[in-house]
C-alpha positions in Angstrom: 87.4 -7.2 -59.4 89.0 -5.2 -61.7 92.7 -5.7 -62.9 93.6 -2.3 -62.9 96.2 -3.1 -60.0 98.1 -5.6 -62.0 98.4 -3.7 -65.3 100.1 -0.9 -63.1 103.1 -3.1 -63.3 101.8 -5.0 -66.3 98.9 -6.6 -67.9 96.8 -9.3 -66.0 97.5 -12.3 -68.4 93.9 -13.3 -69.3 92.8 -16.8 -67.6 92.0 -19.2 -70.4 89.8 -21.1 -69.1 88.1 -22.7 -66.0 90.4 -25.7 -66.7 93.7 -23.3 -66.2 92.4 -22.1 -62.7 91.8 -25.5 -61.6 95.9 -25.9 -61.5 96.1 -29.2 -63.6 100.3 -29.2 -62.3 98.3 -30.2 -58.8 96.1 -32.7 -59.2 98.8 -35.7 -59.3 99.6 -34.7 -55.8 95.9 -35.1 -54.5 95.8 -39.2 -55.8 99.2 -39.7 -54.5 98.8 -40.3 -50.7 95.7 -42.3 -51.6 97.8 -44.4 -53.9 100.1 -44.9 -51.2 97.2 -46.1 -48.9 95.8 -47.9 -51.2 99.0 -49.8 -51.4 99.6 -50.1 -47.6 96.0 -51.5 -47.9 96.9 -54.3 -50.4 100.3 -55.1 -48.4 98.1 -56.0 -45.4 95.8 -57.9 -47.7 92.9 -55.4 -46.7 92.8 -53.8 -50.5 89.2 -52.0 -51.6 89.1 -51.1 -54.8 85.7 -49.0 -54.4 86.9 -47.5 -51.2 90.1 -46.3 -52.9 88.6 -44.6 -55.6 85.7 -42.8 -53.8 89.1 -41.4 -51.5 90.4 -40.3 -54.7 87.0 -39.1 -55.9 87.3 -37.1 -52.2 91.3 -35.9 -52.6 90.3 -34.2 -56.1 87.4 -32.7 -55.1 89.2 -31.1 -52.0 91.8 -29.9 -54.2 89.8 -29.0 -57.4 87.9 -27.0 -54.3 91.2 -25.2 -52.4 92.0 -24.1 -56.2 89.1 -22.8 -56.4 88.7 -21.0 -53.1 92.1 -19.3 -53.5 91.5 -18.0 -56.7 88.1 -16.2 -55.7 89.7 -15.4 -51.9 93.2 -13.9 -53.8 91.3 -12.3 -56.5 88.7 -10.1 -54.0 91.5 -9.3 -52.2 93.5 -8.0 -54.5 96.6 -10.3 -53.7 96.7 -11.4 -57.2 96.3 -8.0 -59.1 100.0 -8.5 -59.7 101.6 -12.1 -59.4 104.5 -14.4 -61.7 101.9 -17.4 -62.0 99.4 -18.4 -64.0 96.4 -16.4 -65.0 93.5 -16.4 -62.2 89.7 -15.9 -63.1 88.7 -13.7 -60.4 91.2 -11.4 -60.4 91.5 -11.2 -64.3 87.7 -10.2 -64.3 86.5 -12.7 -66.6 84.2 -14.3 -64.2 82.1 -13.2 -61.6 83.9 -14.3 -58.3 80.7 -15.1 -57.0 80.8 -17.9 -59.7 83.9 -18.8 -58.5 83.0 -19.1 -55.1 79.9 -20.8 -56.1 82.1 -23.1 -57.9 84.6 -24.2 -55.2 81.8 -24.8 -52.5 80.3 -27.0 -55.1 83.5 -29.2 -55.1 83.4 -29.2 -51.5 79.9 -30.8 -51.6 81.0 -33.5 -53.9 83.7 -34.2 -51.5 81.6 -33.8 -48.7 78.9 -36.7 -50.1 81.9 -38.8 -51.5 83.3 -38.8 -47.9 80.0 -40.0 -46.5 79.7 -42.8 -48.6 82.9 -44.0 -47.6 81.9 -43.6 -43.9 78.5 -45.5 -44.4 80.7 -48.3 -46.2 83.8 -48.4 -43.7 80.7 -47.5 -40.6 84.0 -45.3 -39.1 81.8 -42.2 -38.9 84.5 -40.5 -36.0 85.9 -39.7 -39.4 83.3 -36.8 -39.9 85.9 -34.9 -38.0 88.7 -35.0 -40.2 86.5 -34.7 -43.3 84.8 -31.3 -41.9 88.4 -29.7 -40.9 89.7 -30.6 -44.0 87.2 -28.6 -46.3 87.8 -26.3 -43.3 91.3 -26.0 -44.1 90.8 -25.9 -47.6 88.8 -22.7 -47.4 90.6 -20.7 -45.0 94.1 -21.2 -46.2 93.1 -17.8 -48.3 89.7 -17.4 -47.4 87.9 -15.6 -44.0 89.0 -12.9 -42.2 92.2 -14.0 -41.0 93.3 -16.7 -43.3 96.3 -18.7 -42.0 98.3 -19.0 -45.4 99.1 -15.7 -45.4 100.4 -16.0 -41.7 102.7 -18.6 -43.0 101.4 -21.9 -41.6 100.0 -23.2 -45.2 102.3 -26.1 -44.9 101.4 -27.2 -41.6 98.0 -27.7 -43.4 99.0 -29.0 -46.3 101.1 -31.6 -44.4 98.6 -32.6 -42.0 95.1 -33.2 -44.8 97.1 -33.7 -47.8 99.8 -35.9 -46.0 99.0 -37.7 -43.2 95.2 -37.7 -43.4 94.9 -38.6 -47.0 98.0 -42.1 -46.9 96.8 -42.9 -43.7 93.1 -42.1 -43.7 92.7 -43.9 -47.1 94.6 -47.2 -45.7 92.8 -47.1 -42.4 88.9 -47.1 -43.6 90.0 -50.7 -45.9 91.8 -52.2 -42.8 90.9 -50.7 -40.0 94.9 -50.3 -38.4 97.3 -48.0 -39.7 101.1 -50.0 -38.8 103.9 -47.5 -37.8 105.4 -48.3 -40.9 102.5 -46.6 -42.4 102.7 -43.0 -40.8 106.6 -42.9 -41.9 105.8 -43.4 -45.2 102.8 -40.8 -45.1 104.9 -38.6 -43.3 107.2 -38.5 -46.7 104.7 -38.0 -48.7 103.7 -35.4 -46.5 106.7 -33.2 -46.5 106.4 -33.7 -50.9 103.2 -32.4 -50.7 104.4 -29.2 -48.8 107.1 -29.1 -51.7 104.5 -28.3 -53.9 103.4 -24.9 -51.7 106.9 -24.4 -51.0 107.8 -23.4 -54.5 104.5 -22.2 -55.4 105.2 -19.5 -52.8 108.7 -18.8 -54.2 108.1 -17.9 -57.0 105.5 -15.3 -55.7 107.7 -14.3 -52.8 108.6 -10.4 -54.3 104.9 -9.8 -55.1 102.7 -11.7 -51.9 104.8 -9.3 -49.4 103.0 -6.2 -51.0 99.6 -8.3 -50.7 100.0 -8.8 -46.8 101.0 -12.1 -47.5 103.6 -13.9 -45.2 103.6 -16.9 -46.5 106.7 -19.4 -45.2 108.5 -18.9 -48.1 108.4 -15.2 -47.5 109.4 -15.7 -43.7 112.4 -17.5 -44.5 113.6 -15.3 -47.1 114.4 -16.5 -50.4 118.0 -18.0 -50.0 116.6 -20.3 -47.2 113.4 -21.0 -48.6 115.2 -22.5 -52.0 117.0 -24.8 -49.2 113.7 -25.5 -47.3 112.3 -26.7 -50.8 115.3 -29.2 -51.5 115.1 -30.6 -48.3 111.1 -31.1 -48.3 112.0 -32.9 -51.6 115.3 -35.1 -50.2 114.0 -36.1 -46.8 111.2 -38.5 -48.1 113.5 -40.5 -50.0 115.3 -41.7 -47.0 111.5 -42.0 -44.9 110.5 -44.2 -47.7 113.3 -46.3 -47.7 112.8 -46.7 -43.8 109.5 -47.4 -44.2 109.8 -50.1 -46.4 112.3 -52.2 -44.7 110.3 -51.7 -41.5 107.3 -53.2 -43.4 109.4 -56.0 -45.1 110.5 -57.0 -41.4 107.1 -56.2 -39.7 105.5 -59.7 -40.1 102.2 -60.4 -38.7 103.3 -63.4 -36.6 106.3 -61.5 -35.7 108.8 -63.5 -37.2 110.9 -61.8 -40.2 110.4 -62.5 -43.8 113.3 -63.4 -46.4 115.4 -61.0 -48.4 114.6 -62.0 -51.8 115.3 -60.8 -55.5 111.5 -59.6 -55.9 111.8 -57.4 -52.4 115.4 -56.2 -53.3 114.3 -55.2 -57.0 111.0 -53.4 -55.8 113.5 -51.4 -53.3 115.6 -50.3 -55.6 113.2 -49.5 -58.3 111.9 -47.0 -55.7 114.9 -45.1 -54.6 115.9 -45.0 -58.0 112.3 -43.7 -59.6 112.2 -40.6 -56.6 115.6 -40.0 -56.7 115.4 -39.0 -60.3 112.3 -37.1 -59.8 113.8 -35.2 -57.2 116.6 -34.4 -58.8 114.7 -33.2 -62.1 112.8 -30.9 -59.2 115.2 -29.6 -57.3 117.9 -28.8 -60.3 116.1 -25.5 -61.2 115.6 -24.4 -58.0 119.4 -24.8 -56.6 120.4 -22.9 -60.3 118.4 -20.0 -58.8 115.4 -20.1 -61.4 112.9 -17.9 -60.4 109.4 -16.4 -61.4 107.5 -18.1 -63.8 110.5 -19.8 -64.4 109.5 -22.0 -61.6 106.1 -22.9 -63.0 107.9 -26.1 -64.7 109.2 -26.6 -61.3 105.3 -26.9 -59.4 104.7 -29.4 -61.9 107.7 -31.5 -61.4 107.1 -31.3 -58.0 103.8 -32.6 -58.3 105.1 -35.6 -60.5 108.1 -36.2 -57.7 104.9 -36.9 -55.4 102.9 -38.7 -57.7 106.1 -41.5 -58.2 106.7 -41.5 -54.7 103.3 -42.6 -54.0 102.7 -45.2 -56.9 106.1 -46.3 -56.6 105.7 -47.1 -52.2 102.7 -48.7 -53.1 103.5 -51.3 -55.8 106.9 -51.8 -53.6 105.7 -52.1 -50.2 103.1 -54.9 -52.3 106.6 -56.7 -52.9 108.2 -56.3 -50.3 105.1 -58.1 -47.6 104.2 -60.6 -49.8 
């Protein structure tokens, strides 16, 4: 596609390189739910090393792949012709966008083999379900005929594959039960996850209107969509804390475990580690930084989701033993 669009208002900032369009600022927040399984895992003494990487191996292949997709489905149609992010391949004309196409399907099919390994180990084949609607989702958040991100429901998506599915799916194909305590702390890292999308959108939210593009962000308007990215950030400090006194207390024989120094500490360490995270995040944002001003802002994000996630897991480890 040509850039001619974009250079109406401005030059189409040249893509560097493959390694730009994969969006490097995301890829924390595709290992952090699995982390956070993976440490739900090891608190019930179910831990698989093997298992957890090949989910990772699946998580980055997903996202590597949505990336991907949305670069090639934004480019053809022109909704990134003129945008505040980062430079796009398709759109900037560099590369074919059948290559680019080519290119996110392919990390779809390493996810898609990853995945099936994991079912032949774990024998929960049922799974094939969620694995097939997530590379679903993945592709038509931007791409098909009537893609649902730019109808505003991106972070339903986001919440449901990239929260839920990836903490609860990684922790239940190593021991075979996910534990209430489990879903709330999924759920957090959930809502972190949408974070990410959330502020993504924002800072496009003067140029996707002109594309078609409604994303949430763009519904909300941008005074309540700065709040709706604070609270995605706050509200999973709280859930995690929830989560990991209902685990500390959640024996398996039913009887409650001691408070000691060890459990204390590890709580602690973890409000502390997110609540400084979030707060690096969400500063910007409530000074009304905006544009590519926010770019520092998706990455922060993405590292506010990666210490929720390795912080839950080496504390909920603490707080069961």
């Amino acid at each position: 596609m040509s850039s001619t669009g974009g250079q109406a208002a401005g030059v189409q900032p040249r893509a560097t390189s493959w390694v730009e369009v994969v969006r490097l600022r995301t890829l924390p927040a595709a290992v952090a739910p699995v982390i956070l399984g993976a440490g739900a895992a090891a608190a019930q003494g179910a831990f698989s090393a093997p298992r957890s990487l090949l989910a990772a191996g699946v998580a980055l292949a997903l996202q590597i792949g949505c990336n991907l997709a949305n670069d090639y489905s934004d480019g053809v149609r022109g909704t990134d012709d003129q945008r505040t992010g980062p430079p796009r391949l398709t759109a900037s004309g560099e590369v074919a966008p059948g290559a680019v196409k080519a290119a996110a399907f392919g990390c779809f099919g390493v996810g898609a083999v990853l995945g099936l390994v994991i079912l032949a180990l774990s024998g929960q084949w049922w799974m094939l379900v969620l694995g097939a609607g997530a590379i679903a989702a993945a592709w038509f958040y931007t791409g098909g005929p009537r893609p649902y991100g730019y109808a505003g429901l991106g972070e339903v998506f986001v919440f449901v594959f990239f929260g839920l599915v990836a903490a609860c799916g990684t922790l239940y194909i190593q021991s075979g039960a996910v534990p209430g305590w489990a879903w709330v702390a999924a759920t957090g890292i959930g809502l972190l996850a949408c974070s990410l999308l959330m502020v993504n959108n924002l800072r496009d939210i003067r140029t996707d209107p002109a594309a078609g593009k409604r994303t949430l962000a763009v519904r909300l308007g941008e005074r309540r969509a700065r709040a709706a990215f604070i609270a995605l950030l706050v509200a999973p400090l709280p859930l995690g804390a929830v989560a990991l006194g209902w685990a500390h207390w959640a024996d398996g024989d039913g009887a409650p475990r001691s408070v000691d120094t060890v459990a204390v500490g590890a709580f602690i360490v973890f409000i502390v580690a997110v609540a400084a995270m979030v707060r690096r995040a969400a500063a910007p944002v409530w000074r009304g930084a905006s544009g590519r001003a926010l770019i520092p802002v998706l990455r922060d994000a993405g590292l506010t989701e990666l210490v929720y996630g390795v912080a839950f897991a080496m504390a909920v480890v603490a707080v069961t033993r």
